[in-house]
BAPAFI-530297 format. One line per field, with one value per atom (N, C-alpha, C): x, z, y; atom name; residue in three letters; residue number from 1. Coordinates in steps of 0.02 Angstrom, whole numbers. Atoms other than C-alpha are relative to their C-alpha. Layout:
<sites>
xx	(X ...)
zz	(Z ...)
yy	(Y ...)
vexpa	(CA ...)
kemi	(ALA ...)
voba	(NUM ...)
</sites>
This chain:
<sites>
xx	(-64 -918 -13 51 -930 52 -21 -901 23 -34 -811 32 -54 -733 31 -57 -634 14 -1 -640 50 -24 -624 95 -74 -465 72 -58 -370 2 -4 -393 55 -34 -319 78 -60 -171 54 -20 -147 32 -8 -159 86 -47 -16 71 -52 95 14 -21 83 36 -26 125 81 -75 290 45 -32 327 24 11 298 57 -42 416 86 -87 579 0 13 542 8 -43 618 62 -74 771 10 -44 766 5 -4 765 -76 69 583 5 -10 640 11 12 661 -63 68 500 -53 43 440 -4 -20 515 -50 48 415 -67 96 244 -4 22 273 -21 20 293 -65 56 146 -53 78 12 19 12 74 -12 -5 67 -85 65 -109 -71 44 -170 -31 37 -189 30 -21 -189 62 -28 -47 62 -35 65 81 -64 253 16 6 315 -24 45 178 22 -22 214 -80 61 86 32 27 73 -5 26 80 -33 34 -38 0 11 -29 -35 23 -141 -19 15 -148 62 -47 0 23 -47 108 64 -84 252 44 -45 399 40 -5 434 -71 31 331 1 6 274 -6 8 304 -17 47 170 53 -34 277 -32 38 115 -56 66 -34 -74 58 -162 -67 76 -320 -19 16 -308 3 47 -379 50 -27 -263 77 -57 -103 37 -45 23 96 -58 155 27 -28 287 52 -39 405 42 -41 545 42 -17 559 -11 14 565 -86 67 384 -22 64 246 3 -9 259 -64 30 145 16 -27 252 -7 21 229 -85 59 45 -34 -12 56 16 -37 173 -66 85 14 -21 38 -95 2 -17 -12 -2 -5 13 -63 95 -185 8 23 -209 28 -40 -79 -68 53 -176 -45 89 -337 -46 13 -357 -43 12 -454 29 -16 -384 90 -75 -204 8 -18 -124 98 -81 43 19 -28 135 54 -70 288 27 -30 400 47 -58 535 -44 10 437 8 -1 414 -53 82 232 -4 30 194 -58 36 106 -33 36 -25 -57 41 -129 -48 33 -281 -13 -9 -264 -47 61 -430 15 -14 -401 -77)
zz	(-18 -744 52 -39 -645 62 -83 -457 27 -28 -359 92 -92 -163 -2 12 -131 -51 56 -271 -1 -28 -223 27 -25 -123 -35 61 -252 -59 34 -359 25 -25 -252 12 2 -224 -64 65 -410 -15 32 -457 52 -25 -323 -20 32 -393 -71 54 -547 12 -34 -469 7 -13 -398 -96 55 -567 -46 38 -657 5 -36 -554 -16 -11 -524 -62 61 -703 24 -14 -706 26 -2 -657 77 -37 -472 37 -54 -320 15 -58 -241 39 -40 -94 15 31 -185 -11 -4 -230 52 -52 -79 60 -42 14 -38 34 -116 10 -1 -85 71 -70 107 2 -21 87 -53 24 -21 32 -58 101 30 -51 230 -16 46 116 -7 26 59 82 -69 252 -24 2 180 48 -31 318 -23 25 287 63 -54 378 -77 66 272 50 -28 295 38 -71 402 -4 -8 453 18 -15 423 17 -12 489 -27 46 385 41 -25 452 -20 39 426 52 -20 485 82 -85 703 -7 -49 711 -54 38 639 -18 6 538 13 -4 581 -36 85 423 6 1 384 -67 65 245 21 14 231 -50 62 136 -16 14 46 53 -27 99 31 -1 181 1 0 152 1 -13 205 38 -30 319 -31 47 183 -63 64 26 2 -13 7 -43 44 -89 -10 15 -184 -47 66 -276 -27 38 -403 -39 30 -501 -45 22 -619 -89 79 -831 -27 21 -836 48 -49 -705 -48 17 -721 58 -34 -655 69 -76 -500 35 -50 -448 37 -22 -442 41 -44 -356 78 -53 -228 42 -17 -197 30 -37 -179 74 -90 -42 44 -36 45 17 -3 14 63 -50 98 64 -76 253 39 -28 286 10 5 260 -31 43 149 -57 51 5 -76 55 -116 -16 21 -187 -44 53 -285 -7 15 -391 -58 47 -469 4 35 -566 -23 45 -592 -58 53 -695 -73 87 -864 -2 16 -955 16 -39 -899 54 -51 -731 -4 22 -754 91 -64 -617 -12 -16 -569 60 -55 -459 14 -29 -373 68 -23 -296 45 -38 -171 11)
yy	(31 653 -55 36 493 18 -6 501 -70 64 387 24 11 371 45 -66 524 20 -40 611 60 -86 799 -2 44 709 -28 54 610 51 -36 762 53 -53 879 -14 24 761 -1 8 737 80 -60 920 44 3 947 -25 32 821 31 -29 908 51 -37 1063 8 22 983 -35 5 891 72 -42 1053 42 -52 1153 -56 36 1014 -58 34 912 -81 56 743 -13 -10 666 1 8 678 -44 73 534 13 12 482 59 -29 592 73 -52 736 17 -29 759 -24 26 683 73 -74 854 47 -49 946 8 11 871 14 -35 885 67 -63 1051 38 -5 1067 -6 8 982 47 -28 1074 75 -35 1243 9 -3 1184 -22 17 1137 -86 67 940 -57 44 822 -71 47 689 -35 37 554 -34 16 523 -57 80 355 -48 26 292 -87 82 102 -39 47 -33 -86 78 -198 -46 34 -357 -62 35 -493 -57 86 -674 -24 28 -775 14 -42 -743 35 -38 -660 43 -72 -499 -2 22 -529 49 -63 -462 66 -59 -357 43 -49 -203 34 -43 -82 73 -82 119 4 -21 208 72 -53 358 50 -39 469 -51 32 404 88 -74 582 -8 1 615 -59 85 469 -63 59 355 9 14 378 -1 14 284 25 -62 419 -58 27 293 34 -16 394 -32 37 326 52 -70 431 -41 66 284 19 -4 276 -25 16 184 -41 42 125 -87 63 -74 -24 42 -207 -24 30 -235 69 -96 -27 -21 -2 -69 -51 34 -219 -16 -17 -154 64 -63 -18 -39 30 -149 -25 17 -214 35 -36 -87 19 -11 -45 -57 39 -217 -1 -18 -173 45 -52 -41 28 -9 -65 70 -64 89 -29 19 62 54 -56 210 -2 -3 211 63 -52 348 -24 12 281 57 -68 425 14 7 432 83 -54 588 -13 16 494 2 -1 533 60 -70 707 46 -31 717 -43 73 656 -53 57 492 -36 0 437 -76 58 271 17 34 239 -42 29 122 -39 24 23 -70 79 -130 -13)
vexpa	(N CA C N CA C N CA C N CA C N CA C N CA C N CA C N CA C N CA C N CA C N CA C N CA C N CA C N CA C N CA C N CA C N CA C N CA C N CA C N CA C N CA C N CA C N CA C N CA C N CA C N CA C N CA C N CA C N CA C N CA C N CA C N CA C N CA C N CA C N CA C N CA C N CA C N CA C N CA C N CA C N CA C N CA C N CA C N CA C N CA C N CA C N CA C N CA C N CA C N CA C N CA C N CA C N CA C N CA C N CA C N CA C N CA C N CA C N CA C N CA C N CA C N CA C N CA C N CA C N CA C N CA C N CA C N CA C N CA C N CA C N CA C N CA C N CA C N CA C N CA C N CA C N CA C N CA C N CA C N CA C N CA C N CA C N CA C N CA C N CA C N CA C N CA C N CA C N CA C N CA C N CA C N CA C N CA C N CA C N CA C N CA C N CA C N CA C N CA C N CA C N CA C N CA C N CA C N CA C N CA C N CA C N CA C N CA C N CA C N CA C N CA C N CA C N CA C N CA C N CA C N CA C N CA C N CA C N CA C N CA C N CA C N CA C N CA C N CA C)
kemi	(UNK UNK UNK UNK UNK UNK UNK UNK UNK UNK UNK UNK UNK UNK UNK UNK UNK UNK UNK UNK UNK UNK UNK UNK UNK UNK UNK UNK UNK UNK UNK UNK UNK UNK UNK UNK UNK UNK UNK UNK UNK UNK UNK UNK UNK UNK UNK UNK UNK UNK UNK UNK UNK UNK UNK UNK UNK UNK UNK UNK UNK UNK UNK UNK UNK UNK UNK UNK UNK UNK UNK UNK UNK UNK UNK UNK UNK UNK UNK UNK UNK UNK UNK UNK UNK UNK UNK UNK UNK UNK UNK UNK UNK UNK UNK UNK UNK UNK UNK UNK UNK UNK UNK UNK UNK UNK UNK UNK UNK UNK UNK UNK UNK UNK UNK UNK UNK UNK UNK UNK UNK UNK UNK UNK UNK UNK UNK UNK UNK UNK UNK UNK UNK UNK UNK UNK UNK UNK UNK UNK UNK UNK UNK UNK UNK UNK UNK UNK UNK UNK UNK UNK UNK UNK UNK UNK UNK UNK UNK UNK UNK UNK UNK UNK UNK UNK UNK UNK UNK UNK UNK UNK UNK UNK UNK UNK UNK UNK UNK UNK UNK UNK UNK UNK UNK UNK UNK UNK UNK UNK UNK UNK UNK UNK UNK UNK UNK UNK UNK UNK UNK UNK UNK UNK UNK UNK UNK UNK UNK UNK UNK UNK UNK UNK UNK UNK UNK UNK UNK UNK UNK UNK UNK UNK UNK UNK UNK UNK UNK UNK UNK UNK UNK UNK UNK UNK UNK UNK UNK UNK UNK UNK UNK UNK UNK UNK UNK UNK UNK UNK UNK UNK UNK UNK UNK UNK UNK UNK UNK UNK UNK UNK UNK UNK UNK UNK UNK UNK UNK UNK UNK UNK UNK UNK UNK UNK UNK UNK UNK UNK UNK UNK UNK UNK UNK UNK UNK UNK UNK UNK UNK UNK UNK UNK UNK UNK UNK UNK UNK UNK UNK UNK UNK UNK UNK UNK UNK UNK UNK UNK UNK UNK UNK UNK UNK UNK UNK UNK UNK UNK UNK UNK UNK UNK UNK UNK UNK UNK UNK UNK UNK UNK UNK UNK UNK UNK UNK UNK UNK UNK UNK UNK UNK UNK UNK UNK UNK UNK UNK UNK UNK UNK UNK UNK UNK UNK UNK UNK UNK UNK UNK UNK UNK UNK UNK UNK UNK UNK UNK UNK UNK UNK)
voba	(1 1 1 2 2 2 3 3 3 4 4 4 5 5 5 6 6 6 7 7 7 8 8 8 9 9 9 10 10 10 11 11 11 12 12 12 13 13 13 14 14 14 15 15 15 16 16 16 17 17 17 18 18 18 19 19 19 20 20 20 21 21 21 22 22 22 23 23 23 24 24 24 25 25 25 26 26 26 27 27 27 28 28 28 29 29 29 30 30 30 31 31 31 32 32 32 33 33 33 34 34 34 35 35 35 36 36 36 37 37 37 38 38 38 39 39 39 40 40 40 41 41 41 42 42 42 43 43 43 44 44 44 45 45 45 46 46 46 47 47 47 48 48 48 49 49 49 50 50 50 51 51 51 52 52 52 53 53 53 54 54 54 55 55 55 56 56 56 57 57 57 58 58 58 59 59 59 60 60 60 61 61 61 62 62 62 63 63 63 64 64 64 65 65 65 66 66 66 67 67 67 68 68 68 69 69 69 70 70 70 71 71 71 72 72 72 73 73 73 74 74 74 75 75 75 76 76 76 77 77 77 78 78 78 79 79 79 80 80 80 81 81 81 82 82 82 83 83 83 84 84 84 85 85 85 86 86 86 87 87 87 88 88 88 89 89 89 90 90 90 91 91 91 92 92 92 93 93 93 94 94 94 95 95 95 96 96 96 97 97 97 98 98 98 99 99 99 100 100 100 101 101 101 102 102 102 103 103 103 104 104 104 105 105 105 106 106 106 107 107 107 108 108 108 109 109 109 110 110 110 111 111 111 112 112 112 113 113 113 114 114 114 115 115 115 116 116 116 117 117 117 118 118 118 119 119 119 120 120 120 121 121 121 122 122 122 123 123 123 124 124 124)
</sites>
């Protein structure tokens, strides 16, 4: 199997989110299952920070606008959920950015609004 950057990590996050999908299906708000996964890390002892605030940087100075990561876990992996009909090009986008706020290199975008939870990694 090939290996990659947090692995063990982005696995353990995933298999969680299933977890929560598995249990409250589709159908409910972001925030909803955002209560679910808190109480999951904290459940499973996985370090995590909910709406952490990053920084956007232009040039010398810090604009005055900002980005909240849903999750930021394990320090290093930015936890975007969505509770949406289908992951689009602007979900993974909106990651990226947030990757580049925060100087993370790992993303995780994951959608409960389907019938199977649906999941992206997400590489800046």
């Amino acid at each position: 199997m090939e290996e990659f950057y947090l692995k063990d990590e982005t696995y353990k996050i995933i298999g969680l989110c299933m977890e929560v999908h598995k249990i409250l299906g589709k159908g409910h708000s972001e925030n909803v299952y955002g209560d679910a996964l808190e109480y999951e890390f904290k459940t499973n002892n996985i370090p995590y920070e909910r709406e952490k605030k990053y920084n956007i940087a232009y040039k010398e100075i810090v604009l005055p606008r900002y980005y909240f990561s849903d999750f930021t876990v394990f320090n290093e992996i930015i936890l975007e959920l969505k509770a949406i009909e289908q992951l689009s090009s602007g979900e993974i986008k909106q990651t990226l950015n947030y990757l580049a706020a925060s100087k993370n290199k790992i993303g995780l975008l994951v959608n409960f609004g389907e019938d199977s939870l649906k999941y992206k990694r997400v590489i800046l």
